[in-house]
MIZAKOL-254813 format. One line per 5 residues: number of its first residue (from 0); their letters; for each residue y negated, z negated, x of C-alpha. Coordinates in steps of 0.25 Angstrom, whole numbers, m for minus. Last residue first. Layout:
NUM) a) Y,Z,X  ...
# end
This chain:
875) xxxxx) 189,m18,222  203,m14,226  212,m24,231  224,m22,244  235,m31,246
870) xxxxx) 240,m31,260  252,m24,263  264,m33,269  276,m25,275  288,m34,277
865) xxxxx) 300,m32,289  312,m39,284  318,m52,285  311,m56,272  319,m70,266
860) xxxxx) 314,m76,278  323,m90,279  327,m86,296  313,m85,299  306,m70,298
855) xxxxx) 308,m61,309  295,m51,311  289,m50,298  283,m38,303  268,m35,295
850) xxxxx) 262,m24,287  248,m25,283  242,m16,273  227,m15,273  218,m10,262
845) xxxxx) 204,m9,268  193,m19,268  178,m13,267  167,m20,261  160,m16,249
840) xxxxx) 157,m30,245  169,m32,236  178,m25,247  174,m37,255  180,m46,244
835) xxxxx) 192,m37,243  196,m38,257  194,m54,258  203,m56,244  214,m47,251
830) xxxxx) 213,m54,263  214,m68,254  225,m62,248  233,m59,262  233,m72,265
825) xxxxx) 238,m79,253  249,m67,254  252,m70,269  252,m87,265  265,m89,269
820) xxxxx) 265,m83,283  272,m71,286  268,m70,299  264,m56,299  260,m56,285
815) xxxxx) 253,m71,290  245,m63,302  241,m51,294  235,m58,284  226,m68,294
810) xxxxx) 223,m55,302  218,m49,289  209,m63,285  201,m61,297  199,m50,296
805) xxxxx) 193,m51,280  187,m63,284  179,m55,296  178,m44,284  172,m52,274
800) xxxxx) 160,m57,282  157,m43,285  159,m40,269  147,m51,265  139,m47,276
795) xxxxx) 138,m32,269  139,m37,257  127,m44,260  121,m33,266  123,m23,254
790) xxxxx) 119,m34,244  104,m34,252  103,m20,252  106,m19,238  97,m28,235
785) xxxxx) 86,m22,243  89,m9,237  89,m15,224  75,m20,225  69,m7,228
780) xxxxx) 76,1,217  68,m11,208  57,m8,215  58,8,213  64,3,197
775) xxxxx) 49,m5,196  41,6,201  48,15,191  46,8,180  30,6,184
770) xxxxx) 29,19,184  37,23,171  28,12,164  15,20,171  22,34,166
765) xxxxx) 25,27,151  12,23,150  7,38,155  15,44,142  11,31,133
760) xxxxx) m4,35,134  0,50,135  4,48,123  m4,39,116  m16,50,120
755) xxxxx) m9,61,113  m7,52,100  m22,49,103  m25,64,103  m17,66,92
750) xxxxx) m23,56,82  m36,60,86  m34,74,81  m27,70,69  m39,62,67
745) xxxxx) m48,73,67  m40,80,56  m42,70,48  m56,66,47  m56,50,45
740) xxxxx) m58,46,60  m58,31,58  m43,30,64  m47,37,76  m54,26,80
735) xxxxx) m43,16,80  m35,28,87  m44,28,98  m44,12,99  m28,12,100
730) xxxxx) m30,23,111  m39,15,119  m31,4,115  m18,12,122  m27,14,135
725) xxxxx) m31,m2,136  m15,m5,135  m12,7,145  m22,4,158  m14,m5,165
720) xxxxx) m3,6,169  m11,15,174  m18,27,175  m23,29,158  m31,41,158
715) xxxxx) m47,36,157  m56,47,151  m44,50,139  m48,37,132  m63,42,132
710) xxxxx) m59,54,128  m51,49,116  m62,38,114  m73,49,112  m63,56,102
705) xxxxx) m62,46,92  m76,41,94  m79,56,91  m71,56,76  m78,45,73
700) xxxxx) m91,50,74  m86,64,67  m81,56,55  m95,47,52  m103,61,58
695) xxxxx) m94,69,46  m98,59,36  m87,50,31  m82,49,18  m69,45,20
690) xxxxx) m60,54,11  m67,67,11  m77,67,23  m66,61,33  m58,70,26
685) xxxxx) m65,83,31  m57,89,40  m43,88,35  m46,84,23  m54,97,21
680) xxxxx) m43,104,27  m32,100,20  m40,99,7  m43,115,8  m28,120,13
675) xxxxx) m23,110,m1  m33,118,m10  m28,130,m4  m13,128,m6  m17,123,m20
670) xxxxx) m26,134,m23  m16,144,m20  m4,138,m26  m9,135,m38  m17,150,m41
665) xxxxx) m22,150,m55  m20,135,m61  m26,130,m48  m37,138,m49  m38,133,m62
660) xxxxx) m36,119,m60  m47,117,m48  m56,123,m59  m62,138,m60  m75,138,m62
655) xxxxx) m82,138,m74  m95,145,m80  m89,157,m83  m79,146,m92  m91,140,m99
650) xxxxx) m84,128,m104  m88,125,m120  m95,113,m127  m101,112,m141  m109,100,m145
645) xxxxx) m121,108,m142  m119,120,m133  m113,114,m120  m108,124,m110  m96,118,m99
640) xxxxx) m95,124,m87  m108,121,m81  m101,104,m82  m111,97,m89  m115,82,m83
635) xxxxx) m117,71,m93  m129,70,m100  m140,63,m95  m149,50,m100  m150,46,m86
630) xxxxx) m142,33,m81  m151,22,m74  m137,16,m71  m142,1,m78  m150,10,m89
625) xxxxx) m137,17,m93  m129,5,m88  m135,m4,m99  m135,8,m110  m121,10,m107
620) xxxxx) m117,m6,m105  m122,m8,m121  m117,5,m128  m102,2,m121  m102,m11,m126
615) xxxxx) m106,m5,m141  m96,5,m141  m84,m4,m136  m89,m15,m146  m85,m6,m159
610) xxxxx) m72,m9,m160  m77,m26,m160  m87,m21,m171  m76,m15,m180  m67,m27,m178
605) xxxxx) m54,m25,m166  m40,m27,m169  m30,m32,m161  m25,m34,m147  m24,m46,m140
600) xxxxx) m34,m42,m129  m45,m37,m141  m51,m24,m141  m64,m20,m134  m63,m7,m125
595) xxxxx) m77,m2,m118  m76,10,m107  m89,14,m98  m93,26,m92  m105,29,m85
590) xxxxx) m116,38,m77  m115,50,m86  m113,40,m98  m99,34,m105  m93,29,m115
585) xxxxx) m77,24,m118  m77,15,m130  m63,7,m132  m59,m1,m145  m45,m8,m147
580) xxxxx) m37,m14,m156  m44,m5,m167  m31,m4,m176  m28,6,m167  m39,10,m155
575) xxxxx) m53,13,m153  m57,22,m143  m72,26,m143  m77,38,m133  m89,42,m124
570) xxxxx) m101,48,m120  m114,44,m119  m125,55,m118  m138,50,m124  m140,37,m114
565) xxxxx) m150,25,m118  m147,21,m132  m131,25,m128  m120,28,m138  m109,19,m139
560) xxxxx) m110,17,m155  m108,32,m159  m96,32,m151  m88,36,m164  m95,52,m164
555) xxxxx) m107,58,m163  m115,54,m154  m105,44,m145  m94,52,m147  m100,64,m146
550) xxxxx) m105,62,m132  m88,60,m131  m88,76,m131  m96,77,m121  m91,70,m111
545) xxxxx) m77,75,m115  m84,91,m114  m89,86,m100  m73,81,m94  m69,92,m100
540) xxxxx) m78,102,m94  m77,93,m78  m62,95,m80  m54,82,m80  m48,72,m72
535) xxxxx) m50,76,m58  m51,63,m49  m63,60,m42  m61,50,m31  m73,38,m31
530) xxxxx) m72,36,m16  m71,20,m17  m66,16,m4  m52,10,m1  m45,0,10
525) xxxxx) m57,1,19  m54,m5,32  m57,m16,41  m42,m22,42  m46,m35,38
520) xxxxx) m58,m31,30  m51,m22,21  m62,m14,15  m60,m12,m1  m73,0,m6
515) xxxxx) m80,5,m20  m75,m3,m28  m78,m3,m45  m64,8,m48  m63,18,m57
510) xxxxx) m55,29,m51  m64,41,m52  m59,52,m63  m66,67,m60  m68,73,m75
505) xxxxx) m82,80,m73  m87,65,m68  m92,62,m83  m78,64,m89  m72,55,m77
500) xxxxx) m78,42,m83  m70,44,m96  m58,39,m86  m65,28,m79  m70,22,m92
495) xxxxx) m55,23,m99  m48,18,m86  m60,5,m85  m58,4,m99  m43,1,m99
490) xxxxx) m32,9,m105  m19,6,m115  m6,2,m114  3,13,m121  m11,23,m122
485) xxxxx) m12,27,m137  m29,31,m136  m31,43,m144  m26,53,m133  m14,42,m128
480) xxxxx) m7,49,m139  m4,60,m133  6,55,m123  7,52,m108  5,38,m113
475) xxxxx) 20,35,m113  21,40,m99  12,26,m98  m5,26,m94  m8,11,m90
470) xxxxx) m16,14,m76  m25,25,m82  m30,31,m68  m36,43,m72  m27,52,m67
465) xxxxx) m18,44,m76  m26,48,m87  m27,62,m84  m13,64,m84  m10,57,m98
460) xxxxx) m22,67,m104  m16,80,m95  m2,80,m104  0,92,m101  4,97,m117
455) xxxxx) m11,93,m119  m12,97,m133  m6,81,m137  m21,76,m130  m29,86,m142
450) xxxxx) m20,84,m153  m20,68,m149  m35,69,m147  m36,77,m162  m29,67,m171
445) xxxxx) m36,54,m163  m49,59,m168  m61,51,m162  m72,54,m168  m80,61,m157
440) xxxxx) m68,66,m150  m62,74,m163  m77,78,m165  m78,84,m152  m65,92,m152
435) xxxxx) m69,97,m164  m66,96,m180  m53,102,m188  m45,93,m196  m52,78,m202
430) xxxxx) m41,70,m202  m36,58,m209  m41,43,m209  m50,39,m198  m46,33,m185
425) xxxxx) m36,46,m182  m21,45,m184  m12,50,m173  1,51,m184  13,44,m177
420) xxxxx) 25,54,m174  28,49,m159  23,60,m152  10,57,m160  7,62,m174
415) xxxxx) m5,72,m177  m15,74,m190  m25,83,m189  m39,82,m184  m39,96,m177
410) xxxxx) m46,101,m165  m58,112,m162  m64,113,m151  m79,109,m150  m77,99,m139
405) xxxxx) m69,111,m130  m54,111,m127  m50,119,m115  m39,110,m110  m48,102,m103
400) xxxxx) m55,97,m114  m42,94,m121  m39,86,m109  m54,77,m110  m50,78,m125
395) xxxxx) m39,71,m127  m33,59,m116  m48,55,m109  m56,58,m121  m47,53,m129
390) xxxxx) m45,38,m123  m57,33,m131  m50,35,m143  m40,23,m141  m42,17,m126
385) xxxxx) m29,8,m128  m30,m5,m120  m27,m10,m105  m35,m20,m102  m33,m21,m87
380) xxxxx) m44,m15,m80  m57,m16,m91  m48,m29,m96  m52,m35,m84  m44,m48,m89
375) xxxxx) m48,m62,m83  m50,m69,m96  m54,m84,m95  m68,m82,m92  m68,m66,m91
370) xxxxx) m76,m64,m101  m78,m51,m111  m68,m44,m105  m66,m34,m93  m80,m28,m92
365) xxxxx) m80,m17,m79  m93,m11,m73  m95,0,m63  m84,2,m60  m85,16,m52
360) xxxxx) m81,31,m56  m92,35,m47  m101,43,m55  m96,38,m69  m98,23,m64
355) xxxxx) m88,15,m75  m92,5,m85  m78,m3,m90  m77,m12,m102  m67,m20,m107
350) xxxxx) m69,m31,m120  m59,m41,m126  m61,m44,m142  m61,m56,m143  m61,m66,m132
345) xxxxx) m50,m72,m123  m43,m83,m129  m29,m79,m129  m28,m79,m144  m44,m70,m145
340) xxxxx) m55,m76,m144  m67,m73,m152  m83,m73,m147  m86,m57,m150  m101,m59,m151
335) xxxxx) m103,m56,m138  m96,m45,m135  m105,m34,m132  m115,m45,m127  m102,m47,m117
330) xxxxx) m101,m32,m114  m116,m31,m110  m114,m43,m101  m101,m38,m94  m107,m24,m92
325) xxxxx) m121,m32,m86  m111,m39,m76  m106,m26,m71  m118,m21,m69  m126,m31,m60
320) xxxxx) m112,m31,m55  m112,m19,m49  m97,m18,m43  m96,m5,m36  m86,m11,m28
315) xxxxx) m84,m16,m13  m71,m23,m8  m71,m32,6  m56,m35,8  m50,m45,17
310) xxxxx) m44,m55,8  m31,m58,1  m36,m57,m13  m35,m41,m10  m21,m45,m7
305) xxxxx) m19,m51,m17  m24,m40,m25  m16,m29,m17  m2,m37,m19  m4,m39,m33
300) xxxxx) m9,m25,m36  3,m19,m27  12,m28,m37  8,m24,m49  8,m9,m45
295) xxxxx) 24,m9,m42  25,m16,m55  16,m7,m63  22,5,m55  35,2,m60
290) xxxxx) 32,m2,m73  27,14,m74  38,21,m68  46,12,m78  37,19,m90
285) xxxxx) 41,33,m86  33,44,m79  20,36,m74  5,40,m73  m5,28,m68
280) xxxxx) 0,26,m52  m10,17,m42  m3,19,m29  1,8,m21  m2,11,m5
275) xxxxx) m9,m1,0  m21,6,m1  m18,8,m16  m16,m7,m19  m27,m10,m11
270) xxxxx) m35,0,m21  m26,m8,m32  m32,m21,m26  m48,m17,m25  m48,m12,m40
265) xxxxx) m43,m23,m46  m52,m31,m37  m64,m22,m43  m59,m25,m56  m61,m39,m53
260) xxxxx) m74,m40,m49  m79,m30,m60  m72,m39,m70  m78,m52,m63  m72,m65,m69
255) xxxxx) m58,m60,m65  m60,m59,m50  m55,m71,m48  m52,m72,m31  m55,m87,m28
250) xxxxx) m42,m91,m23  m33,m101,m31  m19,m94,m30  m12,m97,m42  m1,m108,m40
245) xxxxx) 11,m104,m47  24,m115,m49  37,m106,m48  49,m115,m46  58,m103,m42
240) xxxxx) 68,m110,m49  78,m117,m38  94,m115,m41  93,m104,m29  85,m117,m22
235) xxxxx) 98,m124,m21  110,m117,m18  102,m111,m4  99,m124,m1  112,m129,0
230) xxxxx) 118,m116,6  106,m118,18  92,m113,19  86,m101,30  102,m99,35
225) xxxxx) 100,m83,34  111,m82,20  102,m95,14  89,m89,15  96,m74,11
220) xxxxx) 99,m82,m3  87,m90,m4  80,m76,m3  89,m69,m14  88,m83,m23
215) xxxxx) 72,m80,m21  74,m65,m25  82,m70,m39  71,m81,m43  60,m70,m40
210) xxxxx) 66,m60,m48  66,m71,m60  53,m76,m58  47,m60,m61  34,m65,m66
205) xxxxx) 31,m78,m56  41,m76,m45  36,m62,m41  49,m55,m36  46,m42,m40
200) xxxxx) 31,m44,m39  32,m48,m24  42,m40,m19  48,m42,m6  38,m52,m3
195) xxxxx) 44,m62,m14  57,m66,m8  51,m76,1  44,m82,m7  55,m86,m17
190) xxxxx) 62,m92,m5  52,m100,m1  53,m107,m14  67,m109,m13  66,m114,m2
185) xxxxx) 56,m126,m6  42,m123,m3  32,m134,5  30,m126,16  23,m113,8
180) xxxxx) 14,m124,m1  16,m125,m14  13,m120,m30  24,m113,m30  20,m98,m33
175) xxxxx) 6,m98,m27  6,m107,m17  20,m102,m11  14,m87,m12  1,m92,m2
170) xxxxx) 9,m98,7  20,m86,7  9,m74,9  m1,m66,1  m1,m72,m15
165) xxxxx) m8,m63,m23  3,m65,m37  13,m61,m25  19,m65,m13  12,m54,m3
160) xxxxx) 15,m56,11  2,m60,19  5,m75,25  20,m73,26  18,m59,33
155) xxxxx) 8,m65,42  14,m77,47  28,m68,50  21,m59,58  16,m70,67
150) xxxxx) 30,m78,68  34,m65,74  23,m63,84  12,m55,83  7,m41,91
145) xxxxx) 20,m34,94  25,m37,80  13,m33,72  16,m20,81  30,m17,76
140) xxxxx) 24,m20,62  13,m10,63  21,0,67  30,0,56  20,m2,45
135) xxxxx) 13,11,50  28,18,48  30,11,36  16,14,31  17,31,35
130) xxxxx) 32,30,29  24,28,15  31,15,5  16,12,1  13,m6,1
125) xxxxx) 2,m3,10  m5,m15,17  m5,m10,31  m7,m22,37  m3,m33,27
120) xxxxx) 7,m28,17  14,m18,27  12,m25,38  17,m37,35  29,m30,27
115) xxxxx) 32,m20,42  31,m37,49  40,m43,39  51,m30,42  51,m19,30
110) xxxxx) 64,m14,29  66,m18,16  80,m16,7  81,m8,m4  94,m4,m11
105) xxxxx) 104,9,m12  111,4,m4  116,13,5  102,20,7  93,10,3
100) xxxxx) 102,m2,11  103,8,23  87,9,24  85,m5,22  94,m7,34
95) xxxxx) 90,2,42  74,m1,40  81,m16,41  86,m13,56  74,m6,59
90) xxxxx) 66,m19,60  51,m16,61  43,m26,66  48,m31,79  61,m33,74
85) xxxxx) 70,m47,78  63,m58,70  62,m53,56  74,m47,57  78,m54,44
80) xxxxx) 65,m49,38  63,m51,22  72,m62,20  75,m70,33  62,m69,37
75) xxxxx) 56,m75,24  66,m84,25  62,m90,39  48,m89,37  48,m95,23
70) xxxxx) 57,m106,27  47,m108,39  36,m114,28  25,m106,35  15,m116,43
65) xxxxx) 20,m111,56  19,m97,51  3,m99,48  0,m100,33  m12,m91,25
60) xxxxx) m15,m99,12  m28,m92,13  m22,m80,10  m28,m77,m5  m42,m75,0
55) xxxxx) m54,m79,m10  m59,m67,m14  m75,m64,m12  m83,m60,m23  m93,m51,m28
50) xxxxx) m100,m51,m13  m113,m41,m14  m111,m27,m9  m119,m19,m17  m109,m14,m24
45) xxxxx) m100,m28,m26  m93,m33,m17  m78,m41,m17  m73,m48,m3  m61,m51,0
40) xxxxx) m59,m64,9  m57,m63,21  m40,m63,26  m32,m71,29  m22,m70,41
35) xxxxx) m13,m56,42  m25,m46,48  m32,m58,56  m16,m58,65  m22,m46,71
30) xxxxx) m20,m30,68  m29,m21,74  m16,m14,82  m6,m13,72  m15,m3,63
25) xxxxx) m16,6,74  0,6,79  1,8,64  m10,19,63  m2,26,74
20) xxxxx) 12,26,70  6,31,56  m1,41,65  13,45,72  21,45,60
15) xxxxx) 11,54,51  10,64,63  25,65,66  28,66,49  30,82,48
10) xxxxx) 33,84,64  41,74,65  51,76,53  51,89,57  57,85,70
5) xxxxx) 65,74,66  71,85,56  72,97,69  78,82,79  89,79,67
0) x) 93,93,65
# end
């Protein structure tokens, strides 16, 4: 059973195990000490490649290990890696032990070796619990260890572990949270250091001090248990505070003056974020799921963002800031004559604004605030406040759309309470009954957008939104209500921009974003490049009949104000909340979308021409990017299955073809089967195409360097001995080709053939080592025989010597038995000894029995009588 389970096991996960075994051994090869020291600094470009900025680097404060406090080397040892010293990188003792102490104990206990963290946080830098990264952290490791020392490995994981609030490495954290130099720390001090790798948010020691309190009296504890401090000690700095004393890190990384510049860095660390394996979640059953995911996503972004701060990046975004600063100056003369403060000192009201690229899905240009002297907030990514009205064409009618509903439907203005029995008022008194689709969206009628959201029993309004990417969506909000705006923490315009922008692409969402690539310098590699991926939201007829429906909000209906002097077919939505605490305008053209909100940060109530500021900022940076873009006064692009007779709109259904959804809907299992036969395939061959862009003479090119350097290999069969390092580069250098080969199935080609050739490379290494073996045991074989020879002899001379005592001694025996001298026994021991002696060396002396006649005995003989003697006799 347990060779048929190894078997299967094998032959399911044999080719993921030996390739991941294989990109280790790869990955290990190019590594130098350069890949743990400091790095360059990151670099920020705009679109046509000009420097933004430049980031100062955070490690500057890099220390070399006979510099290192050598409390912190010892105790960090002692803490994280007691076998520190003993494994050569990966230490299956602790993989028992932690694996016992999650069985039997029900607890977690790490594994992980110093040298599998350093490889994990530096080289591979992914943070996913996957068997394919341990198995690649694995091997790497065990190779760190062949290729740098012990005290090596140590400099670079105190230098580049992560400490928390950006701090990379123990100098660097000791600066930052004390205030001091690494040498110049207390023990107490160090201690606290030292039990912040394990978990740097949990037991960050300025907002969770108590935490960090416990885990440092943990550390003292095992200190004092391993002999690093004495009892005394021990006693005294567990009465200690933490004596916290922050030093922010002085590095020339603000990015808060820029808000294009600094939503490009957010941008740039959670795609670290998702390169190191964290993945970006935005629908959640229960509340706690929710706190989880904030905590757990908190400290990937602190650890990405430092580490971006770190150096070695070159980022490149679709920044134009010609436009970008023309945005900002167009929402300033908005503003203008807004000059109040509110109690924190910030003006009044507050603005966000973001424009995005409705082909690309690009940033085009992103307003934060109306200054960012003394107020670092990019409110257009982290102000989160409610959307009111302007969320129903996402939430209400886009779905309703989709379920068959037309503009010129009929609905009812009526009167309707929430699941919680409040009344859904509208923002004029009473109802007015029966009236369209359109005119429910054109003047805004709450009654009818709950109706229409509380119809879809699938709830399809909360799933869109998280496709979407709504990043502060609740369960709470997968509720009707969130139709007319009642989110539980609210939106920001870039989310709201982004979203209406997938109406005018037929209902394809596109992540919105303002880079376009982030190459890792140090490992010359592209961590991620803009694609602009399409996303299904909704059907190209619904996403049309929206458009067009908004149209008449801005001709017809409460968006009068937004419309465009130099554009006739702006779409688009107001949203205005309770008590008018906040005012949101969402327009857009064929070419753009932009989203406006205005309110005040400590919330209150907003005048008449301070609601109206949205509409007004919009109608400014439309006309500007109409005539910036050069954008022709066109309509937006009509689906052939939708039929347009005046305001009326219907879906020719001769006209349509089936959707993905129908056939899906008819015949599941079919298409699925199909679909999944189709994408294999088309991967299989065509991926380089699909996901790397490459031209097919780009991929074939590769391909063939491949190949010419396994034939090239193959031309000079390995004969000896000497030849095997230069042999196994060759086959180190084929696999570094390989590695650029992005078609798939060729890969798994190549990868076979090299598999084969390190095969038959070891094979023919193991003859040439059982050559040489068995040259050295024919010497060896040699060598004995002489030895033997010569003992032979010797014993040989050795016994001959013996044998002349050992006659010699005989006759003495014989003569005092037969003279019954005094000394027969003394002399009959020392022939006993001589006989022995010989026998040692393989000589031969044989028992003998000696008997001898008294003859008379003197007058005092006590024996008269004849005696027998027998000698004694030893076996050796």
């Amino acid at each position: 059973m347990i060779l048929v389970g190894t078997g299967l096991f094998w032959a399911k996960y044999g080719y993921d195990i030996k390739n991941n075994i294989a990109d280790g051994y790869s990955y290990s090869q190019g590594l130098t000490k350069g890949d743990f020291k400091p790095k360059n600094s990151t670099v920020i470009y705009d679109r046509n490649g000009k420097v933004i900025k430049k980031l100062s680097q955070s490690s500057s404060d890099y220390t070399p290990i006979n510099e290192i406090n050598p409390k912190i080397t010892k105790g960090l040892v002692k803490v994280e890696d007691q076998r520190f010293y003993i494994h050569h990188g990966v230490d299956p003792y602790a993989i028992l032990r932690s694996l016992v102490a999650k069985v039997m104990r029900r607890r977690i206990e790490g594994g992980s070796t110093l040298t599998q963290q350093l490889v994990k946080n530096v080289v591979l830098k992914d943070q996913s619990q996957t068997f394919n990264r341990k198995l690649k952290e694995m091997v790497i490791a065990q190779q760190l260890e062949k290729k740098f020392t012990k005290k090596q490995i140590l400099e670079f994981y105190i230098n580049d572990v992560y400490m928390g609030h950006g701090s990379y490495g123990f100098s660097s954290a000791a600066n930052y949270y004390f205030s001091q130099n690494q040498n110049d720390l207390s023990i107490d001090k160090i201690a606290m250091l030292v039990g912040i790798p394990n978990n740097p948010i949990y037991y960050d020691p300025v907002n969770y001090p108590h935490r960090s309190l416990l885990r440092r009296n943990m550390v003292l504890s095992i200190f004092y248990k391993n002999g690093v401090i004495n009892k005394s000690t021990y006693r005294n700095a567990r009465k200690r505070p933490l004596g916290i004393k922050v030093n922010e890190h002085k590095y020339d990384n603000d990015v808060s003056n820029n808000y294009a510049l600094s939503y490009a860095v957010y941008n740039a660390t959670e795609e670290l974020m998702k390169s190191s394996g964290f993945t970006l979640k935005y629908k959640f059953d229960t509340d706690a799921q929710r706190k989880q995911y904030n905590t757990e996503y908190q400290q990937a972004y602190e650890r990405a963002h430092g580490e971006l701060m770190d150096g070695g990046y070159s980022i490149h975004t679709s920044i134009d800031m010609d436009i970008q600063n023309q945005i900002e100056s167009i929402v300033a003369k908005q503003y203008a004559a807004y000059t109040g403060r509110d109690v924190h000192g910030k003006l009044a009201p507050q603005v966000s604004s973001t424009v995005i690229d409705n082909k690309t899905g690009d940033v085009l240009a992103i307003v934060g605030g109306r200054t960012t002297e003394g107020d670092q907030v990019n409110r257009a990514i982290m102000g989160y406040r409610q959307p009111g009205s302007s969320a129903k064409p996402l939430t209400a009618y886009a779905p309703a759309f989709e379920r068959g509903y037309l503009p010129q439907s009929s609905v009812i203005d009526s009167a309707v309470s929430s699941d919680s029995g409040h009344a859904i008022t509208n923002w004029y008194s009473g109802y007015t009954g029966r009236t369209t689709v359109r005119h429910a969206l054109e003047n805004s009628i709450n009654t009818v957008a709950f109706k229409l959201a509380s119809e879809d029993k699938d709830h399809t309004y909360y799933d869109d939104l998280t496709k979407m990417e709504f990043a502060r969506l609740t369960p709470q909000d997968n509720n009707p209500i969130i139709a007319i705006g009642g989110f539980t923490y609210g939106v920001t315009t870039t989310e709201m921009a982004s979203g209406y922008s997938s109406f005018s692409r037929n209902g394809q969402f596109i992540h919105p974003s303002n880079l376009t690539s982030i190459y890792d310098t140090s490992h010359e590699r592209y961590i991620y490049q803009n694609t602009h991926l399409k996303k299904k939201i909704y059907s190209a007829d619904a996403s049309y009949m929206t458009i067009n429906t908004m149209q008449s909000v801005i001709s017809d209906g409460l968006g009068k104000a937004a419309a465009l002097d130099n554009y006739s077919h702006t779409a688009g939505k107001t949203g205005t909340t309770d008590n008018t605490k906040d005012s949101y305008f969402v327009g857009m053209t064929k070419s753009f979308t932009i989203a406006n909100w205005t309110g005040n940060d400590v919330s209150s109530s907003l005048t008449g021409a301070e609601q109206s500021l949205p509409m007004s900022t919009f109608k400014a940076e439309g006309e500007y990017l109409v005539d910036q873009l050069k954008e022709k006064d066109t309509d937006f692009k009509k689906p052939s299955t939708v039929k347009v007779s005046g305001q009326d709109l219907t879906v020719v259904k001769s006209n349509k073809q089936p959707s993905i959804q129908d056939v899906i809907d008819t015949n599941f299992e079919k298409f699925n089967k199909k679909q999944e036969s189709k994408n294999d395939n088309r991967l299989y061959n065509m991926d380089y195409r699909i996901i790397y862009h490459l031209t097919k003479k780009e991929e074939f090119s590769r391909e063939h360097k491949v190949q010419k350097a396994i034939d090239k290999y193959n031309e000079t069969p390995i004969k000896k001995q000497s030849q095997y390092d230069k042999k196994l580069d060759e086959i180190q250098k084929i696999r570094y080709l390989n590695a650029n080969v992005k078609r798939q199935s060729a890969k798994i080609k190549f990868n076979n053939q090299i598999l084969e050739l390190q095969k038959d490379l070891n094979m023919s290494q193991a003859m040439f080592q059982s050559e040489k073996d068995n040259k050295k045991i024919a010497g060896y074989d040699a060598q004995k025989e002489d030895l033997e020879a010569q003992r032979d002899k010797e014993r040989k001379d050795k016994v001959a010597k013996l044998q002349t005592q050992y006659d010699s001694q005989l006759q003495k025996v014989k003569d005092a038995y037969k003279n019954n001298d005094s000394d027969k026994d003394d002399q009959k021991q020392k022939l006993i000894d001589i006989m022995n002696e010989i026998r040692s060396y393989g000589g031969n002396a044989p028992d003998l029995k000696l008997n001898v006649d008294s003859g008379s005995s003197s007058s005092n003989s006590s024996n008269s009588n004849s005696s027998s003697t027998t000698s004694d006799s030893t076996n050796n």
